[in-house]
C-alpha angles and dihedrals in degrees: 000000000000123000120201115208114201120183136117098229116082090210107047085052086053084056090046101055086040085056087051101058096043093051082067093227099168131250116332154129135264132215121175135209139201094202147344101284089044081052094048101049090047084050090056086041108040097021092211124205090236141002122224106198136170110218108226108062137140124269091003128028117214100245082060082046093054088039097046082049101050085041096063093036108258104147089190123152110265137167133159136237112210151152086223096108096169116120085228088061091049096047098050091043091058092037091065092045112276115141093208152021119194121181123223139281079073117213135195091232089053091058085041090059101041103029100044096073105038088055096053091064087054 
């Protein structure tokens, strides 16, 4: 399985791929992105099983990223990590195709809980 892990911040993607590891996911591999058009070129390159991507980023938010990807076809597993808690946020996020939305702090629990069972389906 291959994970993509798209967020502007260095250091938010270090606590990502921690998270990760102690959610106990299973084997796979890891890509990271700066931003949403850097994300989109690794999705067209890599084809990963499932994107992990913050909202707010430089030169393409991740709400354009999910859209971009739906647009052109790309039914991959997405979901967003944000500080955004509104329902508003969440709704939107899952209107355009996202399968989850998890706010920040960000736990590995919380991936646990949200990532076990959609990746079992893959």
């Amino acid at each position: 399985m291959m994970i993509l892990i798209v967020d502007d911040s260095k250091s938010m993607r270090m606590i990502v791929l921690q998270a990760l590891k102690l959610a106990g996911l299973g084997d796979y591999r890891t890509l990271e992105a700066e931003n949403g058009r850097e994300a989109l070129r690794l999705v067209k390159a890599f084809h990963p099983d499932l994107v992990i991507s913050d909202w707010q980023m430089p030169e393409m938010q991740g709400i354009d990223l999910l859209r971009r990807l739906r647009e052109s076809g790309c039914t991959v597993l997405f979901g967003f990590i944000t500080s955004e808690s509104d329902s508003a946020r969440r709704e939107e996020a899952l209107a355009a195709g996202a399968s989850f939305v998890i706010t920040k702090p960000l736990t590995s629990r919380s991936f646990e809980r949200v990532l076990k069972p959609l990746l079992a389906e893959i």
